[in-house]
N, C-alpha and C positions, 0 to 999 in steps of 0.2 A: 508220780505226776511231774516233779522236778525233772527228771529225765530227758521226757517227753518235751519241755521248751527250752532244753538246752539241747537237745538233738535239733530243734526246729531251728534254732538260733544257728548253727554251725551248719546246717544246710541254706537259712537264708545267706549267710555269709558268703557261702561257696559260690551262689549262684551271682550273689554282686560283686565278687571276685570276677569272675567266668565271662559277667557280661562286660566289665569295663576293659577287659583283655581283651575280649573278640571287637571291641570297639576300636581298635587299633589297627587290627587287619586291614591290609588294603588289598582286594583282589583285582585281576585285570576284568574286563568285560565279557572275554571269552568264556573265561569261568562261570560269572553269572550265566551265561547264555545256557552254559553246558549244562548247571545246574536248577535250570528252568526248564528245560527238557526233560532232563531225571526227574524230575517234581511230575512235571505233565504226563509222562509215560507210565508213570507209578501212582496218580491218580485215577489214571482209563484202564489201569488192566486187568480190571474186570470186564471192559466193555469192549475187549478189543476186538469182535467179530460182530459189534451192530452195523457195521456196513457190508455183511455179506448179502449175496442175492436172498436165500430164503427166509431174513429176517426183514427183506424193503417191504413194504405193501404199497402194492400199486393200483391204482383205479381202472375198474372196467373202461374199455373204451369209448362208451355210451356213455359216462357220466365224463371223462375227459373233454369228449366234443360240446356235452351240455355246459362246463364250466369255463371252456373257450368263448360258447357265444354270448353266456352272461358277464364276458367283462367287459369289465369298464373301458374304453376308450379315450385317450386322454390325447391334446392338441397342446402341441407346443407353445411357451409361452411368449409374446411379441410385449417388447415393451415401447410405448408409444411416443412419437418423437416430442421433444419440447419447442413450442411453438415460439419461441421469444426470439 
């Protein structure tokens, strides 16, 4: 069992070793960018054919038309002049 928290001890050490050194790093912005991509792209690539056609589902016509004449209509807003 001694072992066991002195292996935990020399891995906690390593990692606040690890973090105050990458603390130091200064990258440019293009890096970040680059690496927000890499992030985004390797988060979806499971998903990456949910925008083919035979995955969209799209509404009968008849309920299209019905959901055009049920909206809402909305009037632009006028703000009213101050009388003073």
């Amino acid at each position: 069992m001694p072992q066991f928290w002195i292996a935990i001890f020399f891995i906690l050490l390593a990692v606040a070793q690890l973090y105050q050194s990458l603390q130091d790093i200064n990258l440019p912005l293009p890096v970040y960018l680059g690496l927000g991509v890499v992030l985004a792209v390797a988060s979806n690539a499971q998903s990456k054919f949910s925008f083919s056609q035979d995955r969209q589902q799209t509404l009968p016509q008849s309920q299209s038309a019905d959901l055009a004449k049920n909206s809402v209509q909305t009037e632009p807003l006028t703000v009213p002049k101050n009388s003073d």
